[in-house]
N, C-alpha and C positions, 0 to 999 in steps of 0.2 A: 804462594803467589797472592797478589793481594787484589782487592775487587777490582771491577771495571772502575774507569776513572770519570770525575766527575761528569764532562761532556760527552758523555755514552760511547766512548770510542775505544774496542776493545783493544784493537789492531789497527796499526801505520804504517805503510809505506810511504815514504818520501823519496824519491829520486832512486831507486836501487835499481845497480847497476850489476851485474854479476858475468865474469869472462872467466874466459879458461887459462890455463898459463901458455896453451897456443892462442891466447889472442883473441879467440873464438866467442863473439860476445852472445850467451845465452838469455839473459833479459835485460832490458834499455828502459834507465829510466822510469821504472816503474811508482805511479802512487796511486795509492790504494787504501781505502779505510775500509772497514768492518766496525760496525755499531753491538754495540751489545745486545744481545740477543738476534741475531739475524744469519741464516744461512747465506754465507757470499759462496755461489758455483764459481768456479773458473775453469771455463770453458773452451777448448781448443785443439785442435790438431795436435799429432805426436809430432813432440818439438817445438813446441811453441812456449816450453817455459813453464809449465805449472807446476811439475814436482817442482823444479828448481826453485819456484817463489815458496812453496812450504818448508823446504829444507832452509833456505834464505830464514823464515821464520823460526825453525826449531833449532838456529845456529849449526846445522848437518855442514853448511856452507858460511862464507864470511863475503857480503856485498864488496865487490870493489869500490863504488862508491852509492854516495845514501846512506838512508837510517830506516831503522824498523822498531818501531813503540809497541812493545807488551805491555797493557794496564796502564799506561803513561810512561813506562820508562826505555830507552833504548836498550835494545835486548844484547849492547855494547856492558851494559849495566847491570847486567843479569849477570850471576855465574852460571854459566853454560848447563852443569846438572839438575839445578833446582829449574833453571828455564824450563826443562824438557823434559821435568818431574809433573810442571803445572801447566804443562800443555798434552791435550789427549792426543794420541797419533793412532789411527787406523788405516792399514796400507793391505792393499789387495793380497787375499786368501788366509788373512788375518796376520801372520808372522806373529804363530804361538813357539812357545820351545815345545818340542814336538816329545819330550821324556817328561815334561813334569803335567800334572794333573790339571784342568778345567779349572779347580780351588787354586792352585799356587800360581797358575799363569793370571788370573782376575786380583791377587791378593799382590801383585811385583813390586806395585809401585807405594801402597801403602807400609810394606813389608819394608821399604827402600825409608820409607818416613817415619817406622820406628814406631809407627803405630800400637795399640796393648790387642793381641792376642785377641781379645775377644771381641773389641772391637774390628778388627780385620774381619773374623768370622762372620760378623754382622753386616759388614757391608758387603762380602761376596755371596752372601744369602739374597742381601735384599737387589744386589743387580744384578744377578743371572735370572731371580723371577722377574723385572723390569725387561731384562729380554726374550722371555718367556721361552726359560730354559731351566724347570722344576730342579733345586738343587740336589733336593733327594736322589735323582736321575742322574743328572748334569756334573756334578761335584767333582765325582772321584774319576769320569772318563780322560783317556790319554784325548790329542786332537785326533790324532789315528779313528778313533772310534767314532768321529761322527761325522756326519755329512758337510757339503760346501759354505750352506748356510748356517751350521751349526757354530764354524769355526767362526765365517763372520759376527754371529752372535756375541760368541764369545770374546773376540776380538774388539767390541762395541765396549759388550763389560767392563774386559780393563781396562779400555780409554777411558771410562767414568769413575772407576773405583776411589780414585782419589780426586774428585769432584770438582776436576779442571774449570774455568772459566771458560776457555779456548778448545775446541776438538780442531785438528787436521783430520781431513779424510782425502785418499789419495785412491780414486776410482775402485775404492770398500766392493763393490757387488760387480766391478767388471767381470770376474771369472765364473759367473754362476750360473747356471741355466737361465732359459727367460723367467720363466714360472717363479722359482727363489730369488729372483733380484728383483721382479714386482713384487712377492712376498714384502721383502726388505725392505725396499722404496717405500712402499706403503706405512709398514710400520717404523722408518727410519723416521718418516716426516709428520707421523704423530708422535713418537717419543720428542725429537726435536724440537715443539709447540709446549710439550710438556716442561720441558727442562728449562729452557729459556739461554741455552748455551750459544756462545758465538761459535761459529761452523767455517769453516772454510773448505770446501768439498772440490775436489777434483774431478773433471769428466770430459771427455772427448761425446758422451752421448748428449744431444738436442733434449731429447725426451727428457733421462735424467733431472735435466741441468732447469727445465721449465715446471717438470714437478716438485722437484725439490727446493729451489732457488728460491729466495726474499729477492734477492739482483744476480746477475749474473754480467761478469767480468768476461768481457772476447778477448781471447790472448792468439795471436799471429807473426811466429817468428821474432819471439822477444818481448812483443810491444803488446801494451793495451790498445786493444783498437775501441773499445768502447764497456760502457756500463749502460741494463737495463733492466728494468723492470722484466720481469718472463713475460707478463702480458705484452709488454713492447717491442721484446726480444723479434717474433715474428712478423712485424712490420717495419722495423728498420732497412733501410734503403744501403747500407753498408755494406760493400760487396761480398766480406768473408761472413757476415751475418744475413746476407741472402743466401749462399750458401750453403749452410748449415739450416737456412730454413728450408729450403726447398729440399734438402734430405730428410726434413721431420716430417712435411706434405707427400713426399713418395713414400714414404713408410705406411702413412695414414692411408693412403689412396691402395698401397700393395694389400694392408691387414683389414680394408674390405670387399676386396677381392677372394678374401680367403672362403 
């Protein structure tokens, strides 16, 4: 996949439309950009459309109408495997093959690009320490063998292995204790400062979606309801974005209580 394009715009939506073959329209008219280098959260209710626009992106799905630009080119113009070779996917509880090793699940997509042997070994070396996941340790275990957060780790790594432009992340730390998805959060949105990757992160969680988020995209039954800065996000006068604030304040208000 080839760089970001000149006018820093990694990712496009234009008008994307997506129905079911009952009819059943899942997202309306969607547009959407994402700049290079910037986490865009999308943020919303179960049902409101956000797997569906990542899958829209990694051709999982095909817009009934609209267009969606990878790098500048409509991802109509992509072949579909190299699309989704040079896009990183990370989806909740990592979705490792659960028989091959920590090394072979980090190495899939480089292994897929025919990369030399040694170079392979060199780069699932140098991103599992990136996720600070020692490979001397880390290498040779099945996913069996380690914890919730481990897998996410892991799962991180091979979205990177082969040094996408683009990550999809599809609510990565929903499944994990609190304590390991602050872990993660934490170190998700300083490696992501570091990289300078464009992000598209999934979340029904407020918190999330304001610590993580460059902008944050309200998705409501299909539709963008709005784009905001995190700082802005909790003064917007938007009904389903008061909403979502007033569950970040009762959270706030509960966890000093404690």
């Amino acid at each position: 996949m080839t760089g970001a394009p000149q006018d820093g715009c990694a990712l496009e939506c234009r008008g994307v439309t997506y129905r079911l073959p009952s009819g059943a329209t899942l997202l309306s008219r969607l547009n959407l950009k994402v700049a290079q280098g910037e986490t865009l959260v999308l943020l919303g209710r179960s049902g409101s459309g956000k797997t569906t626009t990542l899958k829209l992106i990694n051709r999982l799905l095909e817009p009934n109408e609209g267009e969606i630009f990878v790098s500048g080119r409509s991802t109509t113009d992509w072949d579909p495997i190299q699309l989704r070779r040079g896009i990183g996917y990370v989806i909740q509880d990592a979705g490792l093959f659960p028989h091959w090793s920590v090394e072979r699940n980090v190495a899939l997509v480089p292994r897929l690009e025919r990369w030399p042997e040694d170079r392979i070994r060199g780069r699932v070396k140098e991103m599992l320490e990136l996720v600070g996941l020692p490979p001397a340790e880390f290498a040779m275990r099945r996913p069996s063998e380690l914890s919730g957060g481990q897998r996410q780790r892991v799962g991180v790594a091979r979205a990177l292995a082969a040094d996408p432009p683009i990550l999809l992340m599809d609510e990565p730390f929903g499944a994990l204790d609190p304590v390991s998805r602050t872990e993660l959060q934490r170190e998700f949105r300083a490696l992501a400062s570091r990289l300078g990757k464009s992000i598209v992160f999934v979340t029904h969680d407020v918190r999330e979606a304001i610590f993580l988020g460059s902008r944050i995209a309200l998705l409501a039954e299909g539709r963008l309801i709005g784009e905001y800065a995190p700082d802005e996000f909790l003064r917007s006068t938007e009904p389903e974005a008061r909403a979502f604030a007033a569950s970040y304040h009762l959270e706030r208000e509960e966890e000093k209580m404690r």
